[in-house]
C-alpha positions as CSV (number, residue, x, y, z in Angstrom):
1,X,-211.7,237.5,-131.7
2,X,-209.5,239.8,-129.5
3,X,-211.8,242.9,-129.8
4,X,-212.5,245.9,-127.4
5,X,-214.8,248.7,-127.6
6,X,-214.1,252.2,-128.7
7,X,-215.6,254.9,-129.6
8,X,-216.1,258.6,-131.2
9,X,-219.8,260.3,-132.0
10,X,-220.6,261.1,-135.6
11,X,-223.9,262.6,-136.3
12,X,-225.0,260.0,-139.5
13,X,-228.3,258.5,-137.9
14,X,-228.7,254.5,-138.3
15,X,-231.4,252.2,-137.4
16,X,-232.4,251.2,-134.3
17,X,-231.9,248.2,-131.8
18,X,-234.1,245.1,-131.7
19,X,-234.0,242.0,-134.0
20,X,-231.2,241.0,-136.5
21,X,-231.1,243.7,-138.5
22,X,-230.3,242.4,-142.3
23,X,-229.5,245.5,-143.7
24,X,-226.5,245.4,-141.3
25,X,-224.9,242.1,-142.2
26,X,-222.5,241.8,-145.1
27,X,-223.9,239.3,-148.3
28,X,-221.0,237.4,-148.3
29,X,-221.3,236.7,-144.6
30,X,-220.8,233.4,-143.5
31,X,-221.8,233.3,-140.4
32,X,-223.8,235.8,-137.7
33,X,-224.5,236.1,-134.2
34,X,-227.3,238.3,-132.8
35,X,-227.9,238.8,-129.2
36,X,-231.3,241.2,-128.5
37,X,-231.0,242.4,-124.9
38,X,-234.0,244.2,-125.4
39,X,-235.9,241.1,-126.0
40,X,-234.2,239.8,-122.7
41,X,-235.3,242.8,-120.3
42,X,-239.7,241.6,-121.3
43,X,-238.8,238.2,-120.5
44,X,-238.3,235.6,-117.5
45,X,-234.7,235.9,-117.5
46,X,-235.0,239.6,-118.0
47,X,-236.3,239.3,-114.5
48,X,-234.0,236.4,-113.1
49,X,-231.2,239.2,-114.1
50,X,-232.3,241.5,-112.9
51,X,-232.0,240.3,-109.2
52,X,-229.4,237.3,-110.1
53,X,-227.4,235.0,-107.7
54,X,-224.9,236.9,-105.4
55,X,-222.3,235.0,-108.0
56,X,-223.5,236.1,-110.9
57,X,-224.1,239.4,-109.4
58,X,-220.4,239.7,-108.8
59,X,-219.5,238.5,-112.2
60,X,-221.4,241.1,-114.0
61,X,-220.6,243.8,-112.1
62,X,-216.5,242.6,-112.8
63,X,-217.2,243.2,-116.1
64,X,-219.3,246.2,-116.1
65,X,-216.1,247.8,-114.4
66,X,-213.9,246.4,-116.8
67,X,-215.8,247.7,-119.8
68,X,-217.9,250.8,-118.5
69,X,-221.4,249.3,-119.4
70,X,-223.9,247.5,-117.7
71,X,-224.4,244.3,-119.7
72,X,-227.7,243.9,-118.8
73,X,-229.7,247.4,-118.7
74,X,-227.2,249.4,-121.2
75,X,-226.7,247.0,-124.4
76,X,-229.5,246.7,-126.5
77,X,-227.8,244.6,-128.8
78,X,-224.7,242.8,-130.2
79,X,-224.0,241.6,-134.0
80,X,-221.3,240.0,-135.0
81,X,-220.3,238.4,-138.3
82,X,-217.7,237.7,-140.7
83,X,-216.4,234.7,-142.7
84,X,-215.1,231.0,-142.2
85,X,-211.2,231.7,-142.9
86,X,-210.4,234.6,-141.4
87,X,-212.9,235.0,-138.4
88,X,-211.0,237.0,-136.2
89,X,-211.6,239.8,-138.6
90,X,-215.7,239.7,-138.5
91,X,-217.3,242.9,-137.6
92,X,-218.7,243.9,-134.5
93,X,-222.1,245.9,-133.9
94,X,-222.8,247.2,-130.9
95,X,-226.2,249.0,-130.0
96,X,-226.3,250.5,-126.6
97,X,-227.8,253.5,-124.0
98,X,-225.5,256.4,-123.6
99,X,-223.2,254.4,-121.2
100,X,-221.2,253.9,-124.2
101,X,-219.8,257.5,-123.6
102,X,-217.8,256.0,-120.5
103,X,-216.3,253.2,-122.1
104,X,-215.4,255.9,-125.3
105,X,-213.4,257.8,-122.0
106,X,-211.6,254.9,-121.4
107,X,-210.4,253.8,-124.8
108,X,-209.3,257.4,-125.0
109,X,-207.3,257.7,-122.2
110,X,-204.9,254.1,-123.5
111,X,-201.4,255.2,-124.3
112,X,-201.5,253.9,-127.9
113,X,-205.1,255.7,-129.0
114,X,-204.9,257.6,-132.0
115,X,-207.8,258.9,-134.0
116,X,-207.8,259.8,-137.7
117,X,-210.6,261.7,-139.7
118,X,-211.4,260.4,-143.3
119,X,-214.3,261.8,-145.3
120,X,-215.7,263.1,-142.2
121,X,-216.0,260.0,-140.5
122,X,-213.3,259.7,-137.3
123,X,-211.6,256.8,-136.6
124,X,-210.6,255.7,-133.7
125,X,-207.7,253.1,-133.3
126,X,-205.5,251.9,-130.4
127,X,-203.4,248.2,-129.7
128,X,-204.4,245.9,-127.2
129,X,-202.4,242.4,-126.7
130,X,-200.1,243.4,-129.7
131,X,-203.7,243.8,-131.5
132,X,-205.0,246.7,-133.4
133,X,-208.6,247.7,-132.7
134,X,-210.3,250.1,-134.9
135,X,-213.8,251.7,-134.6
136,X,-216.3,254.7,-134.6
137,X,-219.8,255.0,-132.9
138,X,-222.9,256.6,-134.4
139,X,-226.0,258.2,-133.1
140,X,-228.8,255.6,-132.9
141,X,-231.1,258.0,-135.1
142,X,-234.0,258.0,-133.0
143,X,-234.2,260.2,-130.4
144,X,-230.4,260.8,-130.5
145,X,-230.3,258.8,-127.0
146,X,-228.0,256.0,-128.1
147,X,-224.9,255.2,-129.6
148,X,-224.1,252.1,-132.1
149,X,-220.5,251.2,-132.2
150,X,-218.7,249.5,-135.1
151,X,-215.5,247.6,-134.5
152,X,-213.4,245.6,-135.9
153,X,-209.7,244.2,-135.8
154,X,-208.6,246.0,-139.7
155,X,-209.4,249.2,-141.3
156,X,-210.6,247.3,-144.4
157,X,-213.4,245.2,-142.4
158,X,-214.7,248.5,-140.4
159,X,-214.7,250.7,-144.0
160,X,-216.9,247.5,-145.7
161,X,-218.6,247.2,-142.6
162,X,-220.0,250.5,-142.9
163,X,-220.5,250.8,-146.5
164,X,-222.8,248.1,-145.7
165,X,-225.3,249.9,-143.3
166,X,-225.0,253.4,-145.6
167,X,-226.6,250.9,-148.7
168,X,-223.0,251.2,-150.7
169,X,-222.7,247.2,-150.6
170,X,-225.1,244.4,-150.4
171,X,-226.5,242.9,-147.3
172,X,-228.0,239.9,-146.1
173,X,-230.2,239.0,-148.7
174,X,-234.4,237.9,-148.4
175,X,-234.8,233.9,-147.6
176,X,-232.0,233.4,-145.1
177,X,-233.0,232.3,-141.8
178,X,-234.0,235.0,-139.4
179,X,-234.6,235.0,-135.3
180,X,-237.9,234.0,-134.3
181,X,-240.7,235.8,-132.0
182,X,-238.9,236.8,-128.7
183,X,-235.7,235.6,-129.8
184,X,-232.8,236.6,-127.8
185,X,-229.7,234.4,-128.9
186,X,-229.4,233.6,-132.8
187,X,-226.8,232.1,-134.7
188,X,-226.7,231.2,-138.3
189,X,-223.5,229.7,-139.9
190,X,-222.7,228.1,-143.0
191,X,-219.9,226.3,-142.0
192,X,-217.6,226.3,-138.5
193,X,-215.0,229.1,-138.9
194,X,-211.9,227.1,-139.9
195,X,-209.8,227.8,-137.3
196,X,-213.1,226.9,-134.5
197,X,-213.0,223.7,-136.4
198,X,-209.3,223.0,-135.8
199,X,-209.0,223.6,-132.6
200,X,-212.4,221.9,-131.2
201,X,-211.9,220.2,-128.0
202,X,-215.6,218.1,-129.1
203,X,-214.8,216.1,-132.3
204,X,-219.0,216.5,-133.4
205,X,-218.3,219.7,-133.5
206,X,-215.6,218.7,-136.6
207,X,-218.5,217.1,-138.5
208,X,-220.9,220.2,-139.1
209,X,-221.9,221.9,-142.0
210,X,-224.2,224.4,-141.1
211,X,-225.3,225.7,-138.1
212,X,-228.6,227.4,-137.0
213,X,-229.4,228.1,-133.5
214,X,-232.2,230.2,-132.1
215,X,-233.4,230.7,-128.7
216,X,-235.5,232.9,-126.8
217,X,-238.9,233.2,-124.8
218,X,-242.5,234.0,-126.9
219,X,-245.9,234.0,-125.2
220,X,-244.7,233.1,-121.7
221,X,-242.8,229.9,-123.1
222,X,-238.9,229.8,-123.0
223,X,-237.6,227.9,-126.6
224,X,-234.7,226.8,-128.0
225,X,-234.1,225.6,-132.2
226,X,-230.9,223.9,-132.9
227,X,-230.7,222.6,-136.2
228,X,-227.2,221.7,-137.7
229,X,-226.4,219.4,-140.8
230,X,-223.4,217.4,-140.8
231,X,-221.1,216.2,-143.6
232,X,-222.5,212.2,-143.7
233,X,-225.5,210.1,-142.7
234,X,-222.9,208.2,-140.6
235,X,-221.7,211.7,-138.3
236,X,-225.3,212.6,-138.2
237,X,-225.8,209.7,-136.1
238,X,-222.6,209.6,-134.0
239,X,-223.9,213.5,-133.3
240,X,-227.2,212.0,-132.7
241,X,-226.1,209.4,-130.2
242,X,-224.0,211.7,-128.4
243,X,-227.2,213.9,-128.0
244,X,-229.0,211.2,-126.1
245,X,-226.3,210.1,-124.1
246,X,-226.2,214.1,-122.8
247,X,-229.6,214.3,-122.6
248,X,-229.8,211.0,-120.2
249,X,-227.4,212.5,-117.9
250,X,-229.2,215.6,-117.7
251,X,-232.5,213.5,-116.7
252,X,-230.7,211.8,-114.0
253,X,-229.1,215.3,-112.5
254,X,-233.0,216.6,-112.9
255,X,-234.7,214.2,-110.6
256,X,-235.0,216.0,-107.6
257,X,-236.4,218.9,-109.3
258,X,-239.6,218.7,-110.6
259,X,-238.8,222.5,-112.7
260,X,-235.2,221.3,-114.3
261,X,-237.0,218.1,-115.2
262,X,-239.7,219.1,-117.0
263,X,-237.1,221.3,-118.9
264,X,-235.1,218.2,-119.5
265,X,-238.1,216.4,-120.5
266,X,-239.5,219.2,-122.7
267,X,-236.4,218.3,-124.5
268,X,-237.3,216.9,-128.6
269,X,-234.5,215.2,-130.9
270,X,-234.7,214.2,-134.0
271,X,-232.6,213.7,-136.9
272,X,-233.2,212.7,-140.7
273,X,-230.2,212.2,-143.1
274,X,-227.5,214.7,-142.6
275,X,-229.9,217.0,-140.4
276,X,-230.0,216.6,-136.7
277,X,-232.8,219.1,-134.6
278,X,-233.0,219.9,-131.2
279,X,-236.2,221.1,-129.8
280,X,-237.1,222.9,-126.9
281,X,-240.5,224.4,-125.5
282,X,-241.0,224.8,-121.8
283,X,-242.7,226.9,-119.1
284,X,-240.6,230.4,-118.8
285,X,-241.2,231.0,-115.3
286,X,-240.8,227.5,-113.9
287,X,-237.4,227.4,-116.2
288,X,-236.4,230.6,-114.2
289,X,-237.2,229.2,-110.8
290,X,-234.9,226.3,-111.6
291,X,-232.2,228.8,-112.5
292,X,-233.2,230.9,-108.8
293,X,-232.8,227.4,-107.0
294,X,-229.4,226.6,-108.8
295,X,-227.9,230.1,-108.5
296,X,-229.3,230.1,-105.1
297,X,-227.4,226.3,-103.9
298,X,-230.9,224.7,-103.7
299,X,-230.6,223.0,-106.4
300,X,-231.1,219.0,-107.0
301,X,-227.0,218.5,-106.2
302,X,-227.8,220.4,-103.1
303,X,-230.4,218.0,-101.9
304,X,-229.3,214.6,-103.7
305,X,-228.4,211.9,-100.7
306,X,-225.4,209.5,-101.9
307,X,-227.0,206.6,-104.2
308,X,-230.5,208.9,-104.5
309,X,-231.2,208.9,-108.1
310,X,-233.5,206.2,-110.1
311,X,-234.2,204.9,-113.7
312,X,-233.3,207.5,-116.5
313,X,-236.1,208.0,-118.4
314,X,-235.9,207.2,-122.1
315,X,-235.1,210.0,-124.5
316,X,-237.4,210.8,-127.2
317,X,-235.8,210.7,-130.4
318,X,-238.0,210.9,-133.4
319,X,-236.8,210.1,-137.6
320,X,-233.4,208.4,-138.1
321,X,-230.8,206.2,-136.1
């Protein structure tokens, strides 16, 4: 989805950043992405980023000059959905500190920006990669000290978008699966976006109905849930197999750190019928220091001698074959 930001201030308050936000999402979504950076900034990889590897460093300062945001301290939070056949027209919701004004400068100053008013809400469009953007920001209702943008690649989607959070169409309903505590990545789909299924370079990936993943740190404890349900018995097992096989690898890569391979072995799969699960539950702060050493050089590649390695331990795999 080819999408930039862009922005003008409107005065209609909306709710706040933090968890998926229901009321946002479109009923006849079919698939939704939530990432809570607030949830990130109370967490052990709040605090890895916040002094991160001179690489990473570098990379997310390229893009906070490409963009005009800080990824990390000035978005809250990022929603996206839309619908298996035409994905690249999902809609985008942005919630962020009042950074956003500097990337709003930006779009403004492109040669092709236009901005149209229509029952007092202004639109602001421009073209990017023979692509037409369209969107409009909003006070974040609280305290007036943030801005939410909503984008999206057609006119239509942003107007139904929008109708959406103002309560003129129906959301996300009750019963659907929501993030957990501490989540900071979650991802719901009912099927892989055509076009994502067509062009997978990973032929599992081909086999999946639905898709749930959620991921995030509670209680001093970094977690992952992945849960997806393929079309047969028979591709729930190839998916299954292939799981093990990674997972055995990443053992074998772990063994000269004690921190990566507790993570690796903290690792649960299981799989019944068409439902393959991935668990993950492991100590935050050692999982971070494993990131430190790797971002750092120090990790186990760093220190392996040729032929150093061992036995793999076995993977644990509970339910089905």
């Amino acid at each position: 989805m080819r999408m930039l930001a862009a922005i003008c201030l409107i005065s209609t308050p909306v709710l706040a950043a933090g968890p998926l936000n229901p009321a946002w999402v479109a009923a006849d979504a079919e698939w939704v992405i939530h990432i809570d950076m607030e949830a990130v900034a109370g967490s052990g990889l709040g605090k890895f980023l916040a002094h991160p590897p001179k690489e990473l460093q570098a990379k997310l300062g390229r893009v906070e000059s490409q963009i005009g945001l800080d990824p990390i301290h000035d978005i809250r939070s990022v929603t996206v959905y839309g619908s298996r056949a035409r994905p690249e027209e999902g809609m985008v919701i942005i919630s962020s500190s009042p950074a956003m004004d500097t990337a709003i400068n930006r779009v403004k100053a492109r040669q092709s920006y236009r901005a149209a008013e229509e029952d007092g809400i202004v639109f602001h469009t421009w073209k990017a990669d023979g692509q037409n953007h369209y969107a409009t920001v909003r006070s974040d209702g609280a305290d007036g000290g943030g801005r939410i943008l909503f984008l999206a690649d057609t006119m239509q989607r942003l107007v139904d978008g929008l109708r959406v959070v103002d309560g003129g169409a129906a959301h996300r309903p009750d019963g659907e699966p929501a993030p957990g505590s501490g989540s900071v990545l979650f991802v719901h789909s009912k099927g892989v976006p055509d076009a994502v299924r067509e062009k997978a370079a990973t032929t599992f990936v081909k086999f999946v109905d639905t898709l749930l993943i959620d991921a995030g740190e509670s209680a001093g404890r970094m977690y992952a849930h992945v849960a997806l349900t393929a079309d047969s018995d028979e591709h729930a097992r190839a998916v299954t197999q292939g799981a093990q096989g990674l997972l055995a690898f990443g053992r074998l890569a772990a063994q000269a750190d004690p921190g990566l391979l507790e993570l690796c072995n903290s690792i649960k799969l299981s799989s019944t019928g068409r439902t393959v699960t991935v668990d993950l539950s492991c100590d935050a702060a050692a999982a971070v220091r494993g990131l430190r050493r790797e971002g750092d050089g120090r990790g186990p590649a760093a220190h392996r001698k040729d032929g150093d390695g061992g036995a793999v331990p076995g993977t644990t795999v509970e339910g089905g074959r």
